[in-house]
C-alpha positions as a Markdown table, in Angstrom:
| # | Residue | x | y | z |
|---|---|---|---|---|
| 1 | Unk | -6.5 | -3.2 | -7.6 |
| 2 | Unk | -7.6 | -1.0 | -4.4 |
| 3 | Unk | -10.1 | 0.1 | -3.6 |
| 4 | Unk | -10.8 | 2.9 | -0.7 |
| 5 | Unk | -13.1 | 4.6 | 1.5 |
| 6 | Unk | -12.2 | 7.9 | 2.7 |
| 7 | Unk | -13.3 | 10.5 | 5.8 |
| 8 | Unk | -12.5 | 13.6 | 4.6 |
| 9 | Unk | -13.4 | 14.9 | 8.1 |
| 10 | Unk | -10.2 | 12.4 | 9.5 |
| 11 | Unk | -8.3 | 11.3 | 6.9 |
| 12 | Unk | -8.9 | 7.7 | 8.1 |
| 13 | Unk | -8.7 | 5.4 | 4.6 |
| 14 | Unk | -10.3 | 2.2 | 5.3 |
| 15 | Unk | -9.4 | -0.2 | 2.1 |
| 16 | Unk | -12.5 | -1.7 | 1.2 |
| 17 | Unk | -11.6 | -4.1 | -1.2 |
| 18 | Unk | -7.6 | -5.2 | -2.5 |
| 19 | Unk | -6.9 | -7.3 | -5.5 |
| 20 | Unk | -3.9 | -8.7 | -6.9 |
| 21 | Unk | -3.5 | -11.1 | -10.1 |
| 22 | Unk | 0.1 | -12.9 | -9.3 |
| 23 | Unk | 2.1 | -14.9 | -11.9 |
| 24 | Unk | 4.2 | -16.9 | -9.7 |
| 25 | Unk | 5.3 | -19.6 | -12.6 |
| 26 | Unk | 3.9 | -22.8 | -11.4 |
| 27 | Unk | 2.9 | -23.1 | -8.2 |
| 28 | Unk | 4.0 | -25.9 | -5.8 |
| 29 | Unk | 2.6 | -25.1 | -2.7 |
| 30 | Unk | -0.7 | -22.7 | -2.7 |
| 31 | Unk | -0.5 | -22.0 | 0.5 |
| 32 | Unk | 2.8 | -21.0 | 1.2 |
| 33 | Unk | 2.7 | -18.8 | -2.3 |
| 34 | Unk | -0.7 | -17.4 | -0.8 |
| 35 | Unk | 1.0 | -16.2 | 2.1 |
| 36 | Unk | 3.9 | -14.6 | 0.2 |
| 37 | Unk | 1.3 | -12.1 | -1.5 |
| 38 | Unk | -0.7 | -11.7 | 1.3 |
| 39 | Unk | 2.1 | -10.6 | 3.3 |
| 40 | Unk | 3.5 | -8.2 | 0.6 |
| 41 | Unk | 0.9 | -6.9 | 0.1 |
| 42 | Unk | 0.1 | -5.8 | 4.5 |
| 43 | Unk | 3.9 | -4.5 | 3.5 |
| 44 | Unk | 2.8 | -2.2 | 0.9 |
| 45 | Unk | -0.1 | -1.2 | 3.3 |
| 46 | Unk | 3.1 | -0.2 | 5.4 |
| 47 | Unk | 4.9 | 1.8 | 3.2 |
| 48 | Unk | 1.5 | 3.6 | 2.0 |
| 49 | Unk | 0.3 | 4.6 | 5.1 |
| 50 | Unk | 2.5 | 4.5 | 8.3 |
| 51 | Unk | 6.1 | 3.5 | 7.8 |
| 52 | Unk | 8.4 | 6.6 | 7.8 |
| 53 | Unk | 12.2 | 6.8 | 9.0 |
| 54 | Unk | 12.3 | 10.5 | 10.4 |
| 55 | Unk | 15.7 | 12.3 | 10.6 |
| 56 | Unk | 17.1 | 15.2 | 12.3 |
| 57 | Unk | 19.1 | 18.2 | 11.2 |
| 58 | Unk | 22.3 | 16.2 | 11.7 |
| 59 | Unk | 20.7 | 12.9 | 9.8 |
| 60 | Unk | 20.4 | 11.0 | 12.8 |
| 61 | Unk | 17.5 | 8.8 | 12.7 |
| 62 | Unk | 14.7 | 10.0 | 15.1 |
| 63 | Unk | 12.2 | 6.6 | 14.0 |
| 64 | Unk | 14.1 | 4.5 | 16.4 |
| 65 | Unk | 11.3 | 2.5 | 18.0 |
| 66 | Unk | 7.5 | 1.0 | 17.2 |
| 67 | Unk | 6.1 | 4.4 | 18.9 |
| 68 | Unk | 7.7 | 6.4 | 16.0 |
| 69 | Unk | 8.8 | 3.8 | 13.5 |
| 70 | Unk | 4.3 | 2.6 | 12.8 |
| 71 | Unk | 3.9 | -0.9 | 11.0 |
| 72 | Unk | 0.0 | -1.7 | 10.3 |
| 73 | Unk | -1.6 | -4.0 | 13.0 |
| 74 | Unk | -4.3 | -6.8 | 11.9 |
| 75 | Unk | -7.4 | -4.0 | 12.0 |
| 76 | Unk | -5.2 | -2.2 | 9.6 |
| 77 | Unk | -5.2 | -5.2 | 7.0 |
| 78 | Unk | -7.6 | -6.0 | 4.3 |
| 79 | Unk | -8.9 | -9.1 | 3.2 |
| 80 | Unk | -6.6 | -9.9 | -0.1 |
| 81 | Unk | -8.1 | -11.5 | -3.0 |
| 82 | Unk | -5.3 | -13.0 | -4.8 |
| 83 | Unk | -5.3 | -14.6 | -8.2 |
| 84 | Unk | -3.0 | -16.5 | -9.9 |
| 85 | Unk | -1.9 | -16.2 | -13.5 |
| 86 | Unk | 0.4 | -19.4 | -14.3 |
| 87 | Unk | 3.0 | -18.9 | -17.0 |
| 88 | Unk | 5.7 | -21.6 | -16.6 |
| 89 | Unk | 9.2 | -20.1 | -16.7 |
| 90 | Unk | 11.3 | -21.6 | -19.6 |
| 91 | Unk | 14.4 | -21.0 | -17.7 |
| 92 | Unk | 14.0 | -23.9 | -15.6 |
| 93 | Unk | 12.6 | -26.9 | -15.4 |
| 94 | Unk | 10.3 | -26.8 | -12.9 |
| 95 | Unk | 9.0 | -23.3 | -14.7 |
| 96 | Unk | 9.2 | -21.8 | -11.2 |
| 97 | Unk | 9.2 | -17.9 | -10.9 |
| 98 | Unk | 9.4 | -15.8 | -7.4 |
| 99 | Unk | 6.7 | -15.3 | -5.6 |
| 100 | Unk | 7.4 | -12.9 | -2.8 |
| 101 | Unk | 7.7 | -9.2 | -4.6 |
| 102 | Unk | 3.8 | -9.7 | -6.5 |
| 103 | Unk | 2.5 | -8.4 | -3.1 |
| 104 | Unk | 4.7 | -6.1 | -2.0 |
| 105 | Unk | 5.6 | -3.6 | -5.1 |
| 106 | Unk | 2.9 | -2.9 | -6.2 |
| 107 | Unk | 0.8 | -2.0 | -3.2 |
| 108 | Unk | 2.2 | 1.4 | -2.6 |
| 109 | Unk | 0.8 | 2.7 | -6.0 |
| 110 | Unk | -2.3 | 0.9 | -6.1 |
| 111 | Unk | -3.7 | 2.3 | -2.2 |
| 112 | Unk | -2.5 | 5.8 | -2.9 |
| 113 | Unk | -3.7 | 6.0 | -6.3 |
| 114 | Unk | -7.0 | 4.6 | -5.2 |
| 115 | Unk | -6.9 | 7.7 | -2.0 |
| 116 | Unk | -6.0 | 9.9 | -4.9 |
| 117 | Unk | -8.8 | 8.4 | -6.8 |
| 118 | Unk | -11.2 | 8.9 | -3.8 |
| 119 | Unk | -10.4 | 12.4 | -3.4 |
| 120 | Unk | -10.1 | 13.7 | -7.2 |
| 121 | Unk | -13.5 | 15.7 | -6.6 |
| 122 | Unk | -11.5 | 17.9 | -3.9 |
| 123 | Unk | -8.7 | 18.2 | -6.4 |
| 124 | Unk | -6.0 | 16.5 | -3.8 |
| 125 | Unk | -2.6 | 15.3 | -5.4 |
| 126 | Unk | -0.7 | 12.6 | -3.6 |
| 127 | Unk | 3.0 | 12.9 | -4.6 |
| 128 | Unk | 4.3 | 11.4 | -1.1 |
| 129 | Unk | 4.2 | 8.3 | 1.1 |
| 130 | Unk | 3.4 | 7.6 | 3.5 |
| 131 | Unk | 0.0 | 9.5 | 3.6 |
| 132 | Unk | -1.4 | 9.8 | 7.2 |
| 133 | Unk | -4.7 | 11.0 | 7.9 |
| 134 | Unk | -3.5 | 14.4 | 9.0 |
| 135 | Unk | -1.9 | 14.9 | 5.7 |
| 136 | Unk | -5.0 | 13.6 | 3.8 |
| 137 | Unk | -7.2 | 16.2 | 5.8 |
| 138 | Unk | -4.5 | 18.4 | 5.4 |
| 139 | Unk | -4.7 | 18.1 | 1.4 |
| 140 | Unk | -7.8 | 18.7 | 1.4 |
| 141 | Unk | -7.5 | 22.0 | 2.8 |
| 142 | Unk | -4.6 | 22.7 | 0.8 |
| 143 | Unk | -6.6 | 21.8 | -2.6 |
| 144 | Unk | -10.0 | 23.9 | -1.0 |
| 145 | Unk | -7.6 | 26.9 | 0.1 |
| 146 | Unk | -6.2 | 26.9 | -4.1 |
| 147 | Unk | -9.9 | 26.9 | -5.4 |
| 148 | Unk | -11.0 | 29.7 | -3.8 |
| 149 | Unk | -8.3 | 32.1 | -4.8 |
């Protein structure tokens, strides 16, 4: 669960709250399973809002270095409230299950749905990623520009 501030003025999205109920099987070491999510889930902050491979005409990659290529830094991070939901695997015998996707799939959906949720009274669709806050703003204008005509 995300939830989002945004400035329509910017397009800055600050994620005020993130929540995400894990089932890892049984867990043997909290921390290290803590850190698994946690980390996904600053990956799917990623791949919502910064991280884009850019090609040219000739499909050569143009994202070739941290200038163009934008990972999210600390500041960009929320605090993650994770929760775990233990359902022993049969197929083993410790009833172990991964623990390093619960983070990172379903972030993507979850921040731009919650933007999208943010900005349903402007009438903004978000069928890309990632979202930048010039495309948000531009969005907006796009969504304004449709109601008036």
């Amino acid at each position: 669960m995300a939830e989002v501030e945004v400035d329509i003025e910017t397009g800055h999205v600050k994620i005020l709250r993130y929540v995400v109920m894990h089932d890892c099987g049984n867990v043997i070491n909290p921390m290290v399973v803590e850190g698994q999510v946690v980390g996904g889930v600053i990956h799917g902050v990623g791949n919502a809002f910064f991280e884009r491979m850019l090609y040219d005409d000739q499909a050569q990659p143009v994202s070739t270095n941290f200038g163009e290529y934008l990972l999210p830094l600390a500041t960009d991070s929320p605090t993650v409230e994770v929760l775990h939901m233990t359902t022993p695997s049969p197929l083993n015998p410790l009833g172990l299950k991964g623990a390093g996707e619960g983070g990172t799939i379903p972030a993507i959906a979850a921040l731009l749905s919650a933007v999208e949720n943010a900005l349903a009274p402007f009438g903004v669709h978000i069928a890309e990623a990632p979202i930048t806050p010039e495309r948000i703003v531009a969005l907006i204008g796009e969504a304004a520009r449709g109601r008036t005509r």
